[in-house]
LOGUDREN-267592 format. One line per 10 residues: number of its first residue (from 0); for each residue z, x, y of N, C-alpha, C, O, CB. Coordinates in nm, 2 decimals, always signed. Glycine has a CB too. Layout:
N
NUM> Z X Y Z X Y Z X Y Z X Y Z X Y ~ ...
end
This chain:
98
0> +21.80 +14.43 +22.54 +21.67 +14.41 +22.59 +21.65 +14.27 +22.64 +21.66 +14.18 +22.56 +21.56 +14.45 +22.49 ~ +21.62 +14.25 +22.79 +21.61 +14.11 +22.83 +21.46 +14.09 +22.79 +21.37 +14.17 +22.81 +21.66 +14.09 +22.99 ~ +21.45 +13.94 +22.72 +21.33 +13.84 +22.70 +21.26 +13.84 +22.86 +21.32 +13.88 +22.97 +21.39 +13.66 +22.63 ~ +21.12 +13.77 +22.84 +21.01 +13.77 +22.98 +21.08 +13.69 +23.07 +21.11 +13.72 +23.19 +20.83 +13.71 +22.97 ~ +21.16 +13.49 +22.97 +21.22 +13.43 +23.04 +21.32 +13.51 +23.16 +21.32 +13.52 +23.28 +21.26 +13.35 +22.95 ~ +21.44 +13.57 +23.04 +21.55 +13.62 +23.14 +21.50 +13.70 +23.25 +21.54 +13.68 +23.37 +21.64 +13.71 +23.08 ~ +21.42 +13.78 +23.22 +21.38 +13.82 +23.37 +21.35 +13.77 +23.47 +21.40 +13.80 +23.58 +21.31 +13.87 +23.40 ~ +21.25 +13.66 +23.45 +21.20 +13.58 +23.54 +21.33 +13.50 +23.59 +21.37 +13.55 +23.70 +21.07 +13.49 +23.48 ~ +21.41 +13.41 +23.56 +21.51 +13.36 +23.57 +21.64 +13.46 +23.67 +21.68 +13.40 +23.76 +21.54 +13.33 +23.43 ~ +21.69 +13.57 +23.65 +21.69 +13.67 +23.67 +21.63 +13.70 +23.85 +21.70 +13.73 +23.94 +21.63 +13.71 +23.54
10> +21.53 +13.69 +23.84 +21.46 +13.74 +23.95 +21.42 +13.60 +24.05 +21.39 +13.60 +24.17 +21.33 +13.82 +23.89 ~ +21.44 +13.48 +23.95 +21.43 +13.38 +24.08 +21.61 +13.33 +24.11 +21.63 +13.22 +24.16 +21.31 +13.21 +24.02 ~ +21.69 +13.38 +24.09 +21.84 +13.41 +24.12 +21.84 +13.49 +24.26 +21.87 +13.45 +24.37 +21.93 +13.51 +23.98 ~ +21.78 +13.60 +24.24 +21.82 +13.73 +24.32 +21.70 +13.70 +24.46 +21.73 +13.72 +24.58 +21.79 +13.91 +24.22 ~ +21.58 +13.66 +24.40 +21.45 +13.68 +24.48 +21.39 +13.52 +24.56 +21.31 +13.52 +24.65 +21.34 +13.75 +24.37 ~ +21.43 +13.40 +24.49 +21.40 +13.28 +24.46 +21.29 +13.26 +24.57 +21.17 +13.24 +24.55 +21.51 +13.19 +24.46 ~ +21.37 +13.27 +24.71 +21.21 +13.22 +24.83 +21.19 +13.31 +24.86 +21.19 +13.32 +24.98 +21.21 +13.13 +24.99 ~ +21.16 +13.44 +24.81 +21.05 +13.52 +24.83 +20.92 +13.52 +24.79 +20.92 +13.44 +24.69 +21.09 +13.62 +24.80 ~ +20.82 +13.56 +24.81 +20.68 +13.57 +24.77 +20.66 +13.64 +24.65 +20.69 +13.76 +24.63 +20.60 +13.62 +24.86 ~ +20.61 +13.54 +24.55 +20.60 +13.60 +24.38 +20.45 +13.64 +24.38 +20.40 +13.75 +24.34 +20.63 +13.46 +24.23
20> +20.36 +13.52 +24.46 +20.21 +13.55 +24.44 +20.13 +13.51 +24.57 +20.16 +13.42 +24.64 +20.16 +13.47 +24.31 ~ +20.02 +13.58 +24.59 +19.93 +13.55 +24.71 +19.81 +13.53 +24.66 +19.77 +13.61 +24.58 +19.91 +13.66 +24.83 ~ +19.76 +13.44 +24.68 +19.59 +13.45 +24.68 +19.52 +13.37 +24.74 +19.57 +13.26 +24.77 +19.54 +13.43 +24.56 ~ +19.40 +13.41 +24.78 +19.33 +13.32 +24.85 +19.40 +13.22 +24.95 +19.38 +13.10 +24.96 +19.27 +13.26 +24.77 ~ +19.49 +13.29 +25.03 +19.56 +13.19 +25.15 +19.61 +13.12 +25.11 +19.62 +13.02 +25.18 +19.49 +13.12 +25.24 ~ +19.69 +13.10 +24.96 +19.83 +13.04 +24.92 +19.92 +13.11 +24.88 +19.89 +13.19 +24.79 +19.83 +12.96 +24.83 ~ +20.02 +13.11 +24.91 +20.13 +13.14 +24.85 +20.22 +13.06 +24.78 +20.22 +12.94 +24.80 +20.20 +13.20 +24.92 ~ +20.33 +13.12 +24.66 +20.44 +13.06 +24.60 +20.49 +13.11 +24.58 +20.44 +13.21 +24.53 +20.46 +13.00 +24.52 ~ +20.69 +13.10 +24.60 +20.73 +13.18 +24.55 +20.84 +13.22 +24.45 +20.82 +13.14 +24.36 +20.74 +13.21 +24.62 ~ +20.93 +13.28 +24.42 +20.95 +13.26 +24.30 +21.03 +13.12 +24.20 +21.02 +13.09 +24.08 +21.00 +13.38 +24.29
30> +21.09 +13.06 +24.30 +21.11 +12.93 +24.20 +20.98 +12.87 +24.17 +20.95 +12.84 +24.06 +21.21 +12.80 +24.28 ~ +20.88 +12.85 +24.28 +20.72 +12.75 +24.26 +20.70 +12.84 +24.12 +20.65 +12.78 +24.03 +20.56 +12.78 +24.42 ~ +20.71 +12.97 +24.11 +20.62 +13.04 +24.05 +20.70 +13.02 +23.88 +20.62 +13.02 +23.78 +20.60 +13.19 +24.13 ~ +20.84 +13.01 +23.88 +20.86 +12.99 +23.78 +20.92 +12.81 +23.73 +21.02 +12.77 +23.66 +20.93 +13.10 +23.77 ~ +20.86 +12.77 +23.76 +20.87 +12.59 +23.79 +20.75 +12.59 +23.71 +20.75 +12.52 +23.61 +20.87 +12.51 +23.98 ~ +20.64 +12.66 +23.75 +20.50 +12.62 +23.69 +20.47 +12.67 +23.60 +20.40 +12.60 +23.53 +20.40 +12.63 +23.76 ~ +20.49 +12.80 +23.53 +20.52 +12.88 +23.39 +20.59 +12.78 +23.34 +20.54 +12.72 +23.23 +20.60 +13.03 +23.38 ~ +20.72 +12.72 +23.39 +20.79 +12.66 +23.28 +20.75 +12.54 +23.23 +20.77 +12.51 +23.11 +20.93 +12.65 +23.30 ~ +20.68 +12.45 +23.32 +20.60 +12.36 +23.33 +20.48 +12.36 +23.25 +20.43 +12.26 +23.20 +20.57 +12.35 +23.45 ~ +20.44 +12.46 +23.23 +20.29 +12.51 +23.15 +20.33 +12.53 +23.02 +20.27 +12.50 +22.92 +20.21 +12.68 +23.21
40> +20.44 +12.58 +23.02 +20.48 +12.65 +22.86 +20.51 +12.50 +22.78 +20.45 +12.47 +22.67 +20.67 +12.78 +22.88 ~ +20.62 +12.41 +22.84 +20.60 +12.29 +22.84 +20.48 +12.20 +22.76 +20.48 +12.13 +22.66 +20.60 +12.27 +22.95 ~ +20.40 +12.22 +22.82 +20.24 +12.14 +22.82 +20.16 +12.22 +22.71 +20.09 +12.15 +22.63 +20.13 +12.15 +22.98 ~ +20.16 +12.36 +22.68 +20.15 +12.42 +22.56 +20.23 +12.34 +22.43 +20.19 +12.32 +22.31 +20.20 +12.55 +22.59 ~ +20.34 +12.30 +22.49 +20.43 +12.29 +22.33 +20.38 +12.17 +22.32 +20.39 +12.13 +22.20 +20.62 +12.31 +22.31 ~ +20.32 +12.08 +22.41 +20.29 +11.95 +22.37 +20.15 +11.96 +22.30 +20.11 +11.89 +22.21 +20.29 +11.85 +22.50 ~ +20.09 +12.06 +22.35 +19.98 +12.01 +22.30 +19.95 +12.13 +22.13 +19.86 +12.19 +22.08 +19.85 +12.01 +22.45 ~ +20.07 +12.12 +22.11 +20.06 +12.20 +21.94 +20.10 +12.32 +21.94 +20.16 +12.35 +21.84 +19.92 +12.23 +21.88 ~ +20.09 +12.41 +22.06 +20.16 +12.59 +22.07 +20.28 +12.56 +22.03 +20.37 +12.47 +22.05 +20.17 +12.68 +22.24 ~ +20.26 +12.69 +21.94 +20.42 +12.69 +21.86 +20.46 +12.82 +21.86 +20.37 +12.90 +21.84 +20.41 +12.64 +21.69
50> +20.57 +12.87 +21.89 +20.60 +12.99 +21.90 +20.57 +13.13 +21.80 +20.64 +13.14 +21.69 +20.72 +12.98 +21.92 ~ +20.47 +13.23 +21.84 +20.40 +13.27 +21.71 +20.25 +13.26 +21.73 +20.18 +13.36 +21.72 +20.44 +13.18 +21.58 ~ +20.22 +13.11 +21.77 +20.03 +13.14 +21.77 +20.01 +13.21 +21.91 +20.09 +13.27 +21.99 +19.92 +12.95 +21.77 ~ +19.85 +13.17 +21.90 +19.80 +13.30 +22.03 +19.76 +13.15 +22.11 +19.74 +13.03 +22.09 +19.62 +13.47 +21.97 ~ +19.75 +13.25 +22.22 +19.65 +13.16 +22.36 +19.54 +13.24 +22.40 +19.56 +13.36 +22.40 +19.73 +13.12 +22.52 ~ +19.44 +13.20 +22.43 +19.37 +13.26 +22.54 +19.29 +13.18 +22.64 +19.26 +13.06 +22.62 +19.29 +13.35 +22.49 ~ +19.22 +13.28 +22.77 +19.18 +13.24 +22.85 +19.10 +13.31 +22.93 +19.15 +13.42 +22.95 +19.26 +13.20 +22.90 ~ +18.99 +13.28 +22.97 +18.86 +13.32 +22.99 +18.89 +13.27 +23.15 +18.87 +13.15 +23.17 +18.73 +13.25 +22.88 ~ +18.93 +13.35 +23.24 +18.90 +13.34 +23.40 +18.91 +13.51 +23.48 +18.93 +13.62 +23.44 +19.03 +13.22 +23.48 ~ +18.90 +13.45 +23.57 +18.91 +13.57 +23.65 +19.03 +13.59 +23.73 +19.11 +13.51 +23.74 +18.81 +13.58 +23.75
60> +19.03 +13.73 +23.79 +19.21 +13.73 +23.79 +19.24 +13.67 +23.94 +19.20 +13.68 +24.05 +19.30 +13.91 +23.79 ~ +19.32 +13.59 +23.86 +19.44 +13.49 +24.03 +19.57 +13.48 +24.00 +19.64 +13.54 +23.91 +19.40 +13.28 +24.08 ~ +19.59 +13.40 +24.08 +19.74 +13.34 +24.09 +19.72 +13.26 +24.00 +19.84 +13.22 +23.98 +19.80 +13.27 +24.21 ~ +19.66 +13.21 +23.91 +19.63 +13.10 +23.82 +19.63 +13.19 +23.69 +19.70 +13.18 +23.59 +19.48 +13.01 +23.86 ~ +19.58 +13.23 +23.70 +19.60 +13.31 +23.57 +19.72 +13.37 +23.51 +19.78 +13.35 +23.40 +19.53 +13.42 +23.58 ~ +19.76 +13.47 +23.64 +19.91 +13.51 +23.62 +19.97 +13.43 +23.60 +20.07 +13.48 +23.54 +19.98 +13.56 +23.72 ~ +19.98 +13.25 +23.59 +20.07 +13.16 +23.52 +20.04 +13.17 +23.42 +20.13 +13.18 +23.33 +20.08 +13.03 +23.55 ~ +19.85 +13.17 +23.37 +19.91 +13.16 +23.26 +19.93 +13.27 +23.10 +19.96 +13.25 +22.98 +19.84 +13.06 +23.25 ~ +19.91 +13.38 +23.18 +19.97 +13.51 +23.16 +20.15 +13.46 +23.10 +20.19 +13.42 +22.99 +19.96 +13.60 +23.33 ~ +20.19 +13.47 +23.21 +20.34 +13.44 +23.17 +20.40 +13.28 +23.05 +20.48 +13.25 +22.95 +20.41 +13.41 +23.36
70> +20.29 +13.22 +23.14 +20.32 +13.07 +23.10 +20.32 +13.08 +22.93 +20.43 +13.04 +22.88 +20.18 +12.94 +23.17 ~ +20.25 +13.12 +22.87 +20.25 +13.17 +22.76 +20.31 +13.27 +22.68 +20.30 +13.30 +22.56 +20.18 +13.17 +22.75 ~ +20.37 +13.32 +22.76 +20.47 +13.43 +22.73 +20.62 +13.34 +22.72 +20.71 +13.36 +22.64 +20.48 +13.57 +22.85 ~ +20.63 +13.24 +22.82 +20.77 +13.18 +22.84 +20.74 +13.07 +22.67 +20.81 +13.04 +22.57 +20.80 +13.06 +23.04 ~ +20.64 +13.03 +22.69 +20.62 +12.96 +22.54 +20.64 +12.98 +22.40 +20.65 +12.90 +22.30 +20.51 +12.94 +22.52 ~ +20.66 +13.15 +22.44 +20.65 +13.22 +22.29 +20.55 +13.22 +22.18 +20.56 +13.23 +22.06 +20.74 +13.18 +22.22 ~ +20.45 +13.21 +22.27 +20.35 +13.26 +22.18 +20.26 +13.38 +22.27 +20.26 +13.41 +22.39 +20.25 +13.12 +22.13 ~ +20.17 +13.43 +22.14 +20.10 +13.60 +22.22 +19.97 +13.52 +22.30 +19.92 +13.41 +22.28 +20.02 +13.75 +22.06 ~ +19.93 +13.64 +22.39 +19.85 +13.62 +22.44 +19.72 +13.71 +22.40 +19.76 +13.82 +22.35 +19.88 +13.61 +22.54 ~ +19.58 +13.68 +22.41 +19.47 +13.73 +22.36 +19.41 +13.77 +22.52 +19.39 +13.70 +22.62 +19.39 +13.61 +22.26
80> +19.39 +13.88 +22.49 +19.31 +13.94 +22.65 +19.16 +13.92 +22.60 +19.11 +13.90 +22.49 +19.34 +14.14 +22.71 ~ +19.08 +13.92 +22.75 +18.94 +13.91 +22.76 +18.89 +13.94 +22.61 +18.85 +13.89 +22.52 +18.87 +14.00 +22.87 ~ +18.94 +14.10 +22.66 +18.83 +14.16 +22.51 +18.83 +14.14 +22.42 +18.74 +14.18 +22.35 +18.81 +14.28 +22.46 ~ +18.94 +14.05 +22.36 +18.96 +14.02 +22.22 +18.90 +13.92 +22.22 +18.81 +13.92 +22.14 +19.10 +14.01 +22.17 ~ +18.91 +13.83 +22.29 +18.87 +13.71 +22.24 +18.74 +13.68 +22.18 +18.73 +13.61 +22.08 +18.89 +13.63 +22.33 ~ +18.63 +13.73 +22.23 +18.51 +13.74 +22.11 +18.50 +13.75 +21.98 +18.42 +13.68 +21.91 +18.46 +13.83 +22.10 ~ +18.62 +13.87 +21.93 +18.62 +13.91 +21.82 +18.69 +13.80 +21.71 +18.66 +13.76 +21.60 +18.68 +14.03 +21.84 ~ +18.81 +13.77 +21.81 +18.90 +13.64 +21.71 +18.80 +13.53 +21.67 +18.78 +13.49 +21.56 +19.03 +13.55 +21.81 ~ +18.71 +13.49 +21.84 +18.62 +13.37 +21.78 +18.56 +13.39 +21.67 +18.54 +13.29 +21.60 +18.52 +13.32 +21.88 ~ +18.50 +13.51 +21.62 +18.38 +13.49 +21.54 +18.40 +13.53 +21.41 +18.32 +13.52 +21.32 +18.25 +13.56 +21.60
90> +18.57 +13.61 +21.39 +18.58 +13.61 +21.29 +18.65 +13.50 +21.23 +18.67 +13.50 +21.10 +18.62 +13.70 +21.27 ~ +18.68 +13.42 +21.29 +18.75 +13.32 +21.26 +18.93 +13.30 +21.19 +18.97 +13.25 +21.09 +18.66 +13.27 +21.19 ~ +18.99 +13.38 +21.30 +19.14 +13.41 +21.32 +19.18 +13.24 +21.37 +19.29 +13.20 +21.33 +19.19 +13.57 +21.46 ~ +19.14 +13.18 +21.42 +19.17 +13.03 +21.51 +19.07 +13.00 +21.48 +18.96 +13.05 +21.49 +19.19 +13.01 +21.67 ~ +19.14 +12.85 +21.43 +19.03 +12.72 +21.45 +19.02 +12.63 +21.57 +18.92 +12.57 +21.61 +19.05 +12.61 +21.34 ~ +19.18 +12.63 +21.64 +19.17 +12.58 +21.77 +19.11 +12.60 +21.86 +19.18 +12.66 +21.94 +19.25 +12.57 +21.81 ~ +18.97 +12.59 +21.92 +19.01 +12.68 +22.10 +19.00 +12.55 +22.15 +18.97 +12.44 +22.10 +18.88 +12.82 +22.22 ~ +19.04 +12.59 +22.28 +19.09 +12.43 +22.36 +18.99 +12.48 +22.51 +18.98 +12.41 +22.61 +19.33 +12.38 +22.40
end
């Protein structure tokens, strides 16, 4: 079973200047696209994500998101969708939010 990295890696081999994402009259494609996950995953680990904790993120869906969808998958840590995240805040699963 290939990890999220290998795929992505994987697919910017085979696919690299093709189009990974569109939005709003930008495009990137898949090296940009995985340059900036890896870039992000990066900046997570600096700022304390450790492989294991959660992330989340409260936007609406873009190209921005989808990084950081992945971005945090390449980090190795889980991600928390919309609906959850209420619930984590108030039971107090995380002390961090950022």
């Amino acid at each position: 079973m290939s990890s999220l990295p290998q795929v992505i890696l994987r697919t910017v081999q085979v696919c690299g200047s093709k189009i990974a994402t569109r939005f709003n009259g930008h495009t990137r494609t898949w090296v940009e696209f995985q340059e900036r996950i890896s870039c992000l995953a990066g900046g997570l680990h600096g700022l304390g994500l450790k492989e294991g904790d959660r992330a989340a993120c409260l936007a609406l869906n873009s190209d921005r998101y989808m990084e950081f969808y992945f971005g945090v998958a390449w980090a190795g840590a889980g991600k928390i969708l919309k609906k959850d995240l209420r619930a984590v805040y108030w039971e107090g699963q995380d002390r961090n939010v950022v």
